[in-house]
Backbone as XML, in Angstrom:
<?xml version="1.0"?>
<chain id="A" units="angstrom">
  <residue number="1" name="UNK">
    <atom name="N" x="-14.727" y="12.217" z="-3.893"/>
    <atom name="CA" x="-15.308" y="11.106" z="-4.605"/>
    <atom name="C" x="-16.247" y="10.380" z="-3.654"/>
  </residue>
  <residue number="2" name="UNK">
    <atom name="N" x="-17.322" y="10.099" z="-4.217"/>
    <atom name="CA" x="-18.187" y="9.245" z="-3.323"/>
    <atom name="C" x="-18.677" y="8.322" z="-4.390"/>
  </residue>
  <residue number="3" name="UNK">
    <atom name="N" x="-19.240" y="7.293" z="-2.884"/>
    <atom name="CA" x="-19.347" y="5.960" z="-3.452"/>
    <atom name="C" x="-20.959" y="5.516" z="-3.585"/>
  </residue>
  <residue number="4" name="UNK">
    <atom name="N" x="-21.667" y="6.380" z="-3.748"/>
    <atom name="CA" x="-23.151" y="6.528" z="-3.976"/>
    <atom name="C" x="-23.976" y="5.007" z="-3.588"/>
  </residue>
  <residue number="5" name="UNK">
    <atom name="N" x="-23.362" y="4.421" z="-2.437"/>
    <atom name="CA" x="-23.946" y="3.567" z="-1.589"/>
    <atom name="C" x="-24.063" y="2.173" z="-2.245"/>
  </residue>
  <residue number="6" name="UNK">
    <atom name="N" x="-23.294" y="1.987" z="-3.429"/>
    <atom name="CA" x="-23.064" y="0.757" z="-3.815"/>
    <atom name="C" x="-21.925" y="-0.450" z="-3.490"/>
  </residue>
  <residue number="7" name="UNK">
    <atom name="N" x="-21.280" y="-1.831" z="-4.119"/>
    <atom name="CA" x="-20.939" y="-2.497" z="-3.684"/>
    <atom name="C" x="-19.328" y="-1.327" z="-4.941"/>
  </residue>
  <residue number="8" name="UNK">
    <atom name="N" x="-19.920" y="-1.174" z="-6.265"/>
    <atom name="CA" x="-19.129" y="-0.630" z="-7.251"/>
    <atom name="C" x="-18.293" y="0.376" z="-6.884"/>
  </residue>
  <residue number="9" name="UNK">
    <atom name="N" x="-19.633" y="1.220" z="-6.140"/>
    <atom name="CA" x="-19.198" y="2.910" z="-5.729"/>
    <atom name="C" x="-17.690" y="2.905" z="-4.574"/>
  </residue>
  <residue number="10" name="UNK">
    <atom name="N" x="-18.424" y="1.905" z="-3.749"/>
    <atom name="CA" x="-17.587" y="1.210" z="-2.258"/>
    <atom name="C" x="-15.690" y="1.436" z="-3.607"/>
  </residue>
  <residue number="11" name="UNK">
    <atom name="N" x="-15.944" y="0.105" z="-4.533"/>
    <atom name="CA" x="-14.664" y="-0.126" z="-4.378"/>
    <atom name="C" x="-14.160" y="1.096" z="-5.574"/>
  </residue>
  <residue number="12" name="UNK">
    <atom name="N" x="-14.661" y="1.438" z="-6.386"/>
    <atom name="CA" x="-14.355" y="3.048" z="-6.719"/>
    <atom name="C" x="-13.330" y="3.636" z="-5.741"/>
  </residue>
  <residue number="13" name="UNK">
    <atom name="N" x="-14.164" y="4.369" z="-4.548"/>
    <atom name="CA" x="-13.760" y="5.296" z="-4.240"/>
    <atom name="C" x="-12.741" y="4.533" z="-3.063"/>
  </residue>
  <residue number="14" name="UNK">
    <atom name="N" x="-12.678" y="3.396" z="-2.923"/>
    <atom name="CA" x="-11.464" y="2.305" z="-1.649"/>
    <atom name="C" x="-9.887" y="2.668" z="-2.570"/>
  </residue>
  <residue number="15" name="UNK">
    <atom name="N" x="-10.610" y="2.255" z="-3.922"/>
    <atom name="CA" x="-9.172" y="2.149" z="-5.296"/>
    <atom name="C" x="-8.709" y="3.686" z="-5.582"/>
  </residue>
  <residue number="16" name="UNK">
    <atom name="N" x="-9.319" y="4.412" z="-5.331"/>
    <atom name="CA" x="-8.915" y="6.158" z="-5.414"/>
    <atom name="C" x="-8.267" y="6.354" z="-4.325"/>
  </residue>
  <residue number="17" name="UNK">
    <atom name="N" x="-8.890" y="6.205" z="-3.059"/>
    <atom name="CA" x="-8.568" y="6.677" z="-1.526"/>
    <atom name="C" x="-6.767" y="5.421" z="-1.536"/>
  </residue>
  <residue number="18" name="UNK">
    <atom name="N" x="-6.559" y="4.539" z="-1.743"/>
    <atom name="CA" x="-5.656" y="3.768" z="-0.796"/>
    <atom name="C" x="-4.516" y="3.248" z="-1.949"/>
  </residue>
  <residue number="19" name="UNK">
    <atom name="N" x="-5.347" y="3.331" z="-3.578"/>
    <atom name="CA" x="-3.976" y="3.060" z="-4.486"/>
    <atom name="C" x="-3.678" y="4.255" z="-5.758"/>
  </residue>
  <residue number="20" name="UNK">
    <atom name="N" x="-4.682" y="5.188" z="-5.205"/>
    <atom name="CA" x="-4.308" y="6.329" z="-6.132"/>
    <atom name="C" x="-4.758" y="5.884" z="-7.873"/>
  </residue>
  <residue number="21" name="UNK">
    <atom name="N" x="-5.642" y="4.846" z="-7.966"/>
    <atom name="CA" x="-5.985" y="5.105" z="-9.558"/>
    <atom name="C" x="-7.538" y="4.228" z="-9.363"/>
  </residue>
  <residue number="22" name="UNK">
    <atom name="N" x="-7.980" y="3.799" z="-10.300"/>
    <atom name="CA" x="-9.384" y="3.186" z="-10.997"/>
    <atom name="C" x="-8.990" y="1.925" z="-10.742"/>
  </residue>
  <residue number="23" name="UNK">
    <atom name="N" x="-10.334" y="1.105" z="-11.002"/>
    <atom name="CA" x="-10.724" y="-0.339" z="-10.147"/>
    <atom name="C" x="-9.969" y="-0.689" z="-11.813"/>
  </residue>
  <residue number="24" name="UNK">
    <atom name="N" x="-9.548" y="-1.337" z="-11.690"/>
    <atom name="CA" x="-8.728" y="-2.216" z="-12.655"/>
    <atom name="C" x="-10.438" y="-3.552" z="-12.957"/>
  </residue>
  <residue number="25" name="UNK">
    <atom name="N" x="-10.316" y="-3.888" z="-14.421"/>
    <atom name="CA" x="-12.070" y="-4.853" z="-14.668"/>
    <atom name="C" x="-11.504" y="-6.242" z="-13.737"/>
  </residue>
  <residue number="26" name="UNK">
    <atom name="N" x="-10.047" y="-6.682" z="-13.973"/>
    <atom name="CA" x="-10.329" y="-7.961" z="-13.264"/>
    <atom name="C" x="-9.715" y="-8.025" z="-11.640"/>
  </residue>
  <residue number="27" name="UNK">
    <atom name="N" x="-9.775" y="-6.698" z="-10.696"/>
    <atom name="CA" x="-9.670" y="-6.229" z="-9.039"/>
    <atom name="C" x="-11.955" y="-6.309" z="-9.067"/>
  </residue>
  <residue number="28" name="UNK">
    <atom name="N" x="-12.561" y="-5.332" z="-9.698"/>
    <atom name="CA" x="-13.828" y="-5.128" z="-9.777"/>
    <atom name="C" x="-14.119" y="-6.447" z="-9.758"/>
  </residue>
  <residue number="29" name="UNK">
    <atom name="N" x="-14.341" y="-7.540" z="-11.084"/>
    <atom name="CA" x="-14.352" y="-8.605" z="-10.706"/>
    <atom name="C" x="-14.612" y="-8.989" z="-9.748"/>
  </residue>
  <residue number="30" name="UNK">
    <atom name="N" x="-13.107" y="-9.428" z="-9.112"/>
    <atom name="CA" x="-12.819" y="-10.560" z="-7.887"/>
    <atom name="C" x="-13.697" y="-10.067" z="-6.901"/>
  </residue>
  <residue number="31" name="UNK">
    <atom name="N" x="-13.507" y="-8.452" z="-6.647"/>
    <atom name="CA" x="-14.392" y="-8.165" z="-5.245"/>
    <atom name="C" x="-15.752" y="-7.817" z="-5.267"/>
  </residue>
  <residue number="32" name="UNK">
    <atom name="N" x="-16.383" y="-8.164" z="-6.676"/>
    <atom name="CA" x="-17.577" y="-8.479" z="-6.610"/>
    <atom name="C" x="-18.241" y="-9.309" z="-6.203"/>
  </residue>
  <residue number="33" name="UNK">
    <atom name="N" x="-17.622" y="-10.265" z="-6.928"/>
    <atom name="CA" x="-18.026" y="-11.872" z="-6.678"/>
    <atom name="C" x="-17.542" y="-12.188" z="-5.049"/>
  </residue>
  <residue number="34" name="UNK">
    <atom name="N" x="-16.988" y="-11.788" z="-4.627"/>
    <atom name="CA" x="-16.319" y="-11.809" z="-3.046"/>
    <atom name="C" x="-17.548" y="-11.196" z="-1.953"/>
  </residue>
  <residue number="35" name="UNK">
    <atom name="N" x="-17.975" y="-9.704" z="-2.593"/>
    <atom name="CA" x="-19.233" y="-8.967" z="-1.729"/>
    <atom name="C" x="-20.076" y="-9.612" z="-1.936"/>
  </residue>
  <residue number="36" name="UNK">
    <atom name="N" x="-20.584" y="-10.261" z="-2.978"/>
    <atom name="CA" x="-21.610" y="-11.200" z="-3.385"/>
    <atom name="C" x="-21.877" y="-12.307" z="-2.297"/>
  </residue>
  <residue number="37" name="UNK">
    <atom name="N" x="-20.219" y="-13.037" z="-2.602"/>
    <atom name="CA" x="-20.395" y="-14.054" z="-1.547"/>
    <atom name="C" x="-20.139" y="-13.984" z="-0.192"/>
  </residue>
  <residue number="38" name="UNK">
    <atom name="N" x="-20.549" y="-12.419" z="0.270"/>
    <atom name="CA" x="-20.557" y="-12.371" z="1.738"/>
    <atom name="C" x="-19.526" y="-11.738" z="2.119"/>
  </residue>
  <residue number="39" name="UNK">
    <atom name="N" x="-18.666" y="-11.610" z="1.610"/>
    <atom name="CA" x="-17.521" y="-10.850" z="2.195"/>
    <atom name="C" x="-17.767" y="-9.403" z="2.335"/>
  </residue>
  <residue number="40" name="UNK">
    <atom name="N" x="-17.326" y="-8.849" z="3.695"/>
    <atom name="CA" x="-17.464" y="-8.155" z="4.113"/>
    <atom name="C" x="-16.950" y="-7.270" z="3.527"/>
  </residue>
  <residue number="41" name="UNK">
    <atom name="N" x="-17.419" y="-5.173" z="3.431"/>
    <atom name="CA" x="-16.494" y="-4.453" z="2.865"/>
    <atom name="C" x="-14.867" y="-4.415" z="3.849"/>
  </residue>
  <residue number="42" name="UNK">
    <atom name="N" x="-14.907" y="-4.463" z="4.870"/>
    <atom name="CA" x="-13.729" y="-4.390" z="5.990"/>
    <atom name="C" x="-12.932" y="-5.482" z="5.072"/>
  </residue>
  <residue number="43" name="UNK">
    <atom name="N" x="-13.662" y="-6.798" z="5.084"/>
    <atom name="CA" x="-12.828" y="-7.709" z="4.538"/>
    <atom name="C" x="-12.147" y="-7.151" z="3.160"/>
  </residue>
  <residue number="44" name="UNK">
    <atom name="N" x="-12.751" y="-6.920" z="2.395"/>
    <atom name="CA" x="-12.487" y="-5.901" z="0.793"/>
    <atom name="C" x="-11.431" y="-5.001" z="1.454"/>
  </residue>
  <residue number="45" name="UNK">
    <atom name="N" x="-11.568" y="-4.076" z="1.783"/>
    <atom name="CA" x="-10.617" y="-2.952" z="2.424"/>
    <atom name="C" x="-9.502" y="-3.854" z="2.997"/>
  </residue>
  <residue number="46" name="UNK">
    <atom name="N" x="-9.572" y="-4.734" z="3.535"/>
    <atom name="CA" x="-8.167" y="-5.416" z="4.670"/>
    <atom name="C" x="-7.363" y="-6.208" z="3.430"/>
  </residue>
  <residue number="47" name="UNK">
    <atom name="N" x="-7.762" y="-6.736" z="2.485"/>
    <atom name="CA" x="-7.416" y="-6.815" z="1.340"/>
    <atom name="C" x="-6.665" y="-6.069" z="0.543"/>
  </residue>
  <residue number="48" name="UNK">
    <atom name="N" x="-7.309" y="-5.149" z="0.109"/>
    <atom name="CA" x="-6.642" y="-3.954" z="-0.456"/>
    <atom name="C" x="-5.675" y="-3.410" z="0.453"/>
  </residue>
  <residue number="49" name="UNK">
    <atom name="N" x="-5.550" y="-2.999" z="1.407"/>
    <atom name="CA" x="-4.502" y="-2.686" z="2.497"/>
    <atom name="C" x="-3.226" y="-3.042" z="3.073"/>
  </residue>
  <residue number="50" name="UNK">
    <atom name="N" x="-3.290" y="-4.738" z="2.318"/>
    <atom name="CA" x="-2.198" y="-5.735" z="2.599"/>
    <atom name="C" x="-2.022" y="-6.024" z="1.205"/>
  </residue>
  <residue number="51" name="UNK">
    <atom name="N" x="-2.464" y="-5.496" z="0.429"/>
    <atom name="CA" x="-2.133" y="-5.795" z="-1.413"/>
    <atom name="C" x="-0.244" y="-5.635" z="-1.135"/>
  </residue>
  <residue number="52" name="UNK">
    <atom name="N" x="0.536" y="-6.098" z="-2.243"/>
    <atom name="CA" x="1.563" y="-6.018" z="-2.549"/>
    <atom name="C" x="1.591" y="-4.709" z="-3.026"/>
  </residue>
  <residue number="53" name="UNK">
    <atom name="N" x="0.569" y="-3.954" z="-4.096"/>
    <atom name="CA" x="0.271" y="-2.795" z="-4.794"/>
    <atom name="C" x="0.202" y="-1.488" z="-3.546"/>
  </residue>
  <residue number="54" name="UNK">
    <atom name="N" x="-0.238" y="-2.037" z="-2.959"/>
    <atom name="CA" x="-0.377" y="-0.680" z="-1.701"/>
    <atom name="C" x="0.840" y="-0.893" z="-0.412"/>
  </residue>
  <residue number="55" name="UNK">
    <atom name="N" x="1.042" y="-2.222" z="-0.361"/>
    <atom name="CA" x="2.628" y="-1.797" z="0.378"/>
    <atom name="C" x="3.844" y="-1.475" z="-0.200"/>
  </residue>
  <residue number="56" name="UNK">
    <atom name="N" x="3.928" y="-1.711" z="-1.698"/>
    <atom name="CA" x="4.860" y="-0.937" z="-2.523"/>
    <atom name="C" x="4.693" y="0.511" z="-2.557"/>
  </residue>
  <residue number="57" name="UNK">
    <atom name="N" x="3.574" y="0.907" z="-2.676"/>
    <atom name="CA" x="3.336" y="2.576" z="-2.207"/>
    <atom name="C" x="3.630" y="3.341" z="-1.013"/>
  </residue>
  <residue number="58" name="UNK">
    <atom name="N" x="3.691" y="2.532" z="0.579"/>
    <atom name="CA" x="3.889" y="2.900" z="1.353"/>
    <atom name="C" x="5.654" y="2.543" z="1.626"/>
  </residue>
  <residue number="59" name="UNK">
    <atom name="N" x="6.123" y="2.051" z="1.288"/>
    <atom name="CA" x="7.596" y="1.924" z="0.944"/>
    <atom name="C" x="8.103" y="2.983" z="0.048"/>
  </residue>
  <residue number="60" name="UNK">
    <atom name="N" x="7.666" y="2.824" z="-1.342"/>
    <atom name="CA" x="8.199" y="3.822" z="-2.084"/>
    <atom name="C" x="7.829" y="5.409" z="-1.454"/>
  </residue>
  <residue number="61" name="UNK">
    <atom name="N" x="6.587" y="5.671" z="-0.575"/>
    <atom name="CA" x="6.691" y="7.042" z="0.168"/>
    <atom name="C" x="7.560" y="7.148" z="0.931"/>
  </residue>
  <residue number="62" name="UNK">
    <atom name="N" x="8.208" y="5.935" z="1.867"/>
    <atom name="CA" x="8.761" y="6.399" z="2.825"/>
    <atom name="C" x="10.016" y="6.412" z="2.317"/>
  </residue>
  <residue number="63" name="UNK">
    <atom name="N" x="10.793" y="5.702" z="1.472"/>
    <atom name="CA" x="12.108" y="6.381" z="0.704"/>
    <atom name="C" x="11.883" y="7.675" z="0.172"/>
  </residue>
  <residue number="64" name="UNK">
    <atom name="N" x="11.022" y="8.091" z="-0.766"/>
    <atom name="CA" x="11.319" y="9.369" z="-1.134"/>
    <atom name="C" x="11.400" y="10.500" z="-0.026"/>
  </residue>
  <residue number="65" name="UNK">
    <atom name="N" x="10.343" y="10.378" z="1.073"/>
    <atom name="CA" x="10.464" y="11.030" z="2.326"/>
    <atom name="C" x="11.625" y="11.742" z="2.609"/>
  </residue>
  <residue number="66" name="UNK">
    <atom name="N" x="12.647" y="10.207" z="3.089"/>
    <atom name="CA" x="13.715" y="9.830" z="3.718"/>
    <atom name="C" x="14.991" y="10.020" z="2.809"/>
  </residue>
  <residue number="67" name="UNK">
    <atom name="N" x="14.483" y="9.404" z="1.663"/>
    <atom name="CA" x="15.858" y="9.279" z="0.792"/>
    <atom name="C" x="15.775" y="9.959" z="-0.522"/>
  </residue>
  <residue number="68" name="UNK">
    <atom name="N" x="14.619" y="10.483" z="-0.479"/>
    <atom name="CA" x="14.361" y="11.265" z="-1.960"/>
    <atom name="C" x="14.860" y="10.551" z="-3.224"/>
  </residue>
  <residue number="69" name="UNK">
    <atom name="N" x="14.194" y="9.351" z="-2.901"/>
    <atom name="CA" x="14.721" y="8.755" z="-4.593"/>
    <atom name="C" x="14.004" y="7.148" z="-3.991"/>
  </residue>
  <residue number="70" name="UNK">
    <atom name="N" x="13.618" y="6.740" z="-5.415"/>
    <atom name="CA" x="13.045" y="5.452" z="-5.173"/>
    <atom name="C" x="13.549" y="4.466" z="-4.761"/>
  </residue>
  <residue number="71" name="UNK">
    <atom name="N" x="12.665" y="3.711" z="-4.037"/>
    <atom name="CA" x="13.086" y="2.109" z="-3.398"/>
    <atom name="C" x="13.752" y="1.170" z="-4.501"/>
  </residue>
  <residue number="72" name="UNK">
    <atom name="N" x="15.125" y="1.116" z="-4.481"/>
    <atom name="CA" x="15.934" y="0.302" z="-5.204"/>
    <atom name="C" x="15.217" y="-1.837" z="-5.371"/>
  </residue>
  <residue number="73" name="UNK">
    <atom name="N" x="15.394" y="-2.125" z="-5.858"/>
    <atom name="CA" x="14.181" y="-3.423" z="-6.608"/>
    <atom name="C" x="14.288" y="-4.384" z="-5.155"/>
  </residue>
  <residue number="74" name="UNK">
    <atom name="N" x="15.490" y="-4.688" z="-4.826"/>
    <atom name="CA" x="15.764" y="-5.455" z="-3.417"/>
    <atom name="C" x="15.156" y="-4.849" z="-2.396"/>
  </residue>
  <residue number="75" name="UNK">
    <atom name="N" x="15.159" y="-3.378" z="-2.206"/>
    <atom name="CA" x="14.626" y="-2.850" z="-1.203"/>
    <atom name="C" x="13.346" y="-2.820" z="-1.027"/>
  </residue>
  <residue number="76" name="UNK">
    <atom name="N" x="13.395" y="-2.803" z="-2.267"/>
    <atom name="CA" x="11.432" y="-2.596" z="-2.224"/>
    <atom name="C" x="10.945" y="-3.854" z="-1.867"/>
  </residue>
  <residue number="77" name="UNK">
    <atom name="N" x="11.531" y="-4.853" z="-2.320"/>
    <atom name="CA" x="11.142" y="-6.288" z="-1.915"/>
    <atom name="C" x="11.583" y="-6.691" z="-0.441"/>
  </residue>
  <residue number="78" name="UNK">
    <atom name="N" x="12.216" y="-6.912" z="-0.011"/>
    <atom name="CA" x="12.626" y="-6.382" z="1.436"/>
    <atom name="C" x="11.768" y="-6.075" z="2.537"/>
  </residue>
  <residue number="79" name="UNK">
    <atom name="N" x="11.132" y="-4.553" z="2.443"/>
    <atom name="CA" x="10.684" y="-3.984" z="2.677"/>
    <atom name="C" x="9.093" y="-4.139" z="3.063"/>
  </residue>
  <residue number="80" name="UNK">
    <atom name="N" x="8.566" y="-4.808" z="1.657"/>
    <atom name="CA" x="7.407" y="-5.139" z="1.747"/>
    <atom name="C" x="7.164" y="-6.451" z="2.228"/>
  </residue>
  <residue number="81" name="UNK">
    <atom name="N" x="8.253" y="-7.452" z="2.198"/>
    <atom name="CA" x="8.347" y="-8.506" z="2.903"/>
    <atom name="C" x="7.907" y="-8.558" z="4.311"/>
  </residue>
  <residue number="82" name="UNK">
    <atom name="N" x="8.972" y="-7.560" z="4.978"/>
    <atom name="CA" x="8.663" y="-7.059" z="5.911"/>
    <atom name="C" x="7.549" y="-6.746" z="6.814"/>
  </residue>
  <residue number="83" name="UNK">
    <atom name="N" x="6.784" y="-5.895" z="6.273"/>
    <atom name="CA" x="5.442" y="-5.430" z="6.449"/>
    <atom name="C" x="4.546" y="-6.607" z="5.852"/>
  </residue>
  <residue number="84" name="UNK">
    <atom name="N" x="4.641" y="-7.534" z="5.416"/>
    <atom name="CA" x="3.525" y="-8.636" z="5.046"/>
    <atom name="C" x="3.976" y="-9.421" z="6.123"/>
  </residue>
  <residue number="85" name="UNK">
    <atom name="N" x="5.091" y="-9.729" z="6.696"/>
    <atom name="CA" x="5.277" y="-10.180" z="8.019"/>
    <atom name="C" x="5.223" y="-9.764" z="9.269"/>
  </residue>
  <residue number="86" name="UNK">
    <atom name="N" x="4.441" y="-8.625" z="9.496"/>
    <atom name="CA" x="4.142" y="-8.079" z="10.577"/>
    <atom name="C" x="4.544" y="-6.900" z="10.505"/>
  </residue>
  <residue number="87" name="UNK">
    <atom name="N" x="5.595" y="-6.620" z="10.285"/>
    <atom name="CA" x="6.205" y="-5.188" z="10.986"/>
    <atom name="C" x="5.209" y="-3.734" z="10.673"/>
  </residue>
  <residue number="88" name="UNK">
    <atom name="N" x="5.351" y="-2.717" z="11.021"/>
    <atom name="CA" x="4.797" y="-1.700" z="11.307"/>
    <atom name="C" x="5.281" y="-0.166" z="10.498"/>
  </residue>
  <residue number="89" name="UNK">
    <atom name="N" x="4.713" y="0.488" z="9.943"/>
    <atom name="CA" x="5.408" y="1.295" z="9.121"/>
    <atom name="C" x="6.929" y="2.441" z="9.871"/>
  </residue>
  <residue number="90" name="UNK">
    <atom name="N" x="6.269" y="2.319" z="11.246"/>
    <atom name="CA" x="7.055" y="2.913" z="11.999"/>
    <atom name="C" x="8.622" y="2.075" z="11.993"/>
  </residue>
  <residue number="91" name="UNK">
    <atom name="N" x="8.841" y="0.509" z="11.545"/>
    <atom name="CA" x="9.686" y="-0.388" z="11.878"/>
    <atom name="C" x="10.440" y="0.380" z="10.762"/>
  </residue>
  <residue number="92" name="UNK">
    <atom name="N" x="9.524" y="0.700" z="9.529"/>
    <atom name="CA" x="10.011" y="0.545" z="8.506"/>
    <atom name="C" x="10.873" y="1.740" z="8.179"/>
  </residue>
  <residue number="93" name="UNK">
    <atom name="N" x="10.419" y="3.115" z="8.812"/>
    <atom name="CA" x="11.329" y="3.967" z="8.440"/>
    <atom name="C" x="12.263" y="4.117" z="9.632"/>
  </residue>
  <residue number="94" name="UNK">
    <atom name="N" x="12.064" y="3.306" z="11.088"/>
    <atom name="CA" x="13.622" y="3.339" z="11.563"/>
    <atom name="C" x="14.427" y="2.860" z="11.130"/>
  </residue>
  <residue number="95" name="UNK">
    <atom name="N" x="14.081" y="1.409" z="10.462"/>
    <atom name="CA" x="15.020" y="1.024" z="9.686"/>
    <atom name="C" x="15.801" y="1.799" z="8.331"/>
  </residue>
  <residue number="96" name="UNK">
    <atom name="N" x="15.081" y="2.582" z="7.711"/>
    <atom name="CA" x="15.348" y="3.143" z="6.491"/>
    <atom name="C" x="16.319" y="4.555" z="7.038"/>
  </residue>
  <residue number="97" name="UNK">
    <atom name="N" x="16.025" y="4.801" z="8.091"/>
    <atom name="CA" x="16.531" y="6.338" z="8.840"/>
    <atom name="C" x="17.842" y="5.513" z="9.604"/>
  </residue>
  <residue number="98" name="UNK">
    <atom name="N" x="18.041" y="4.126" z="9.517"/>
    <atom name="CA" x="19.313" y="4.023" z="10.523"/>
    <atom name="C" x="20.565" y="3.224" z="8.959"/>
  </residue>
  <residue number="99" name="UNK">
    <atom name="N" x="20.242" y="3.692" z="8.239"/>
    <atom name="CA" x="20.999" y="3.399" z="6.829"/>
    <atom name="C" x="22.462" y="4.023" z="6.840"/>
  </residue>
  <residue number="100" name="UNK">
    <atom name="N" x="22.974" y="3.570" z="6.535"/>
    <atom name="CA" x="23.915" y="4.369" z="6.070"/>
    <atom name="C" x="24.284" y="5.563" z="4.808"/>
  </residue>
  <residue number="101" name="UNK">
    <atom name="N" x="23.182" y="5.232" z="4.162"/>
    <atom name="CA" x="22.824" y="6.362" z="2.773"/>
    <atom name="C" x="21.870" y="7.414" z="3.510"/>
  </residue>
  <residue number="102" name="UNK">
    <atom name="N" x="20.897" y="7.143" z="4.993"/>
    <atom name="CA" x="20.241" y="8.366" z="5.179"/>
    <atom name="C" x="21.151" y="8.931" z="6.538"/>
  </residue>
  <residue number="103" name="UNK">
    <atom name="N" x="22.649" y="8.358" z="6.887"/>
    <atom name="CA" x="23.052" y="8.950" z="7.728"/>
    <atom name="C" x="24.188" y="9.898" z="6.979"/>
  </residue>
  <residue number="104" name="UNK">
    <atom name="N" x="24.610" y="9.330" z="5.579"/>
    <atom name="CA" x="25.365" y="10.541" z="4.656"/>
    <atom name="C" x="24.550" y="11.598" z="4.443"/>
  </residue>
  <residue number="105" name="UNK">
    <atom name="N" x="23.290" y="11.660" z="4.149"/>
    <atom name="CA" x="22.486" y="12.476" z="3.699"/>
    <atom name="C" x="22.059" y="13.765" z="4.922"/>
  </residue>
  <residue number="106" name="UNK">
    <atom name="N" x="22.260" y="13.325" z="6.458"/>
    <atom name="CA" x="22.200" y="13.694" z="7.428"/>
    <atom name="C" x="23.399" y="14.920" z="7.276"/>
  </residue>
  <residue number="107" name="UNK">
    <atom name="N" x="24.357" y="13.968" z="7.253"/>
    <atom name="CA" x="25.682" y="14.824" z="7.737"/>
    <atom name="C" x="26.377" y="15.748" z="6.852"/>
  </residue>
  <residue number="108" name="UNK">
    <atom name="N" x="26.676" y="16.694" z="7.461"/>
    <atom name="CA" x="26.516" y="18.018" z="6.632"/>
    <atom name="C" x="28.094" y="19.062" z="7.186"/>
  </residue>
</chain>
């Protein structure tokens, strides 16, 4: 997918690459009026990157990874808490790998 050098194309192919679907009319919107008013694409992208929508994705990957089954509603919240407070995805699956559901799953 390419973004044929526009502000549109940009968030097209940002919303394919980082949340797996189409610019939703009122995400297009906001980060129009945002590039408009100067905001940078980095800024757009650092946005999208720290969305709630895209750290629920990187949570729910790293359970299925790990635990093959989805981030239970607390966890997922938790989790993404987490990572909006700093932590690091690496924090996130030692933590998820020092569980007690992925040390049953271990032991054999």
């Amino acid at each position: 997918m390419e973004g044929g050098g526009t502000n549109d194309g940009f968030l097209d192919v940002l919303y394919h690459d980082a949340l797996g679907r189409a610019v939703d009319p009122s995400g297009r919107q906001f980060f129009d009026q945002a590039l408009a008013a100067g905001a940078t694409r980095g800024q757009v992208a650092a946005a999208i990157f720290s969305s709630d929508e895209y750290l629920s994705d990187v949570v729910s990957g790293i359970y299925g990874s790990l635990l093959q089954r989805p981030p239970d509603h607390d966890g997922l919240i938790f989790w993404v808490a987490a990572l909006k407070a700093g932590s690091h995805d690496e924090q996130i699956v030692a933590g998820i790998a020092a569980s007690d559901e992925y040390f049953s799953k271990t032991a054999a």
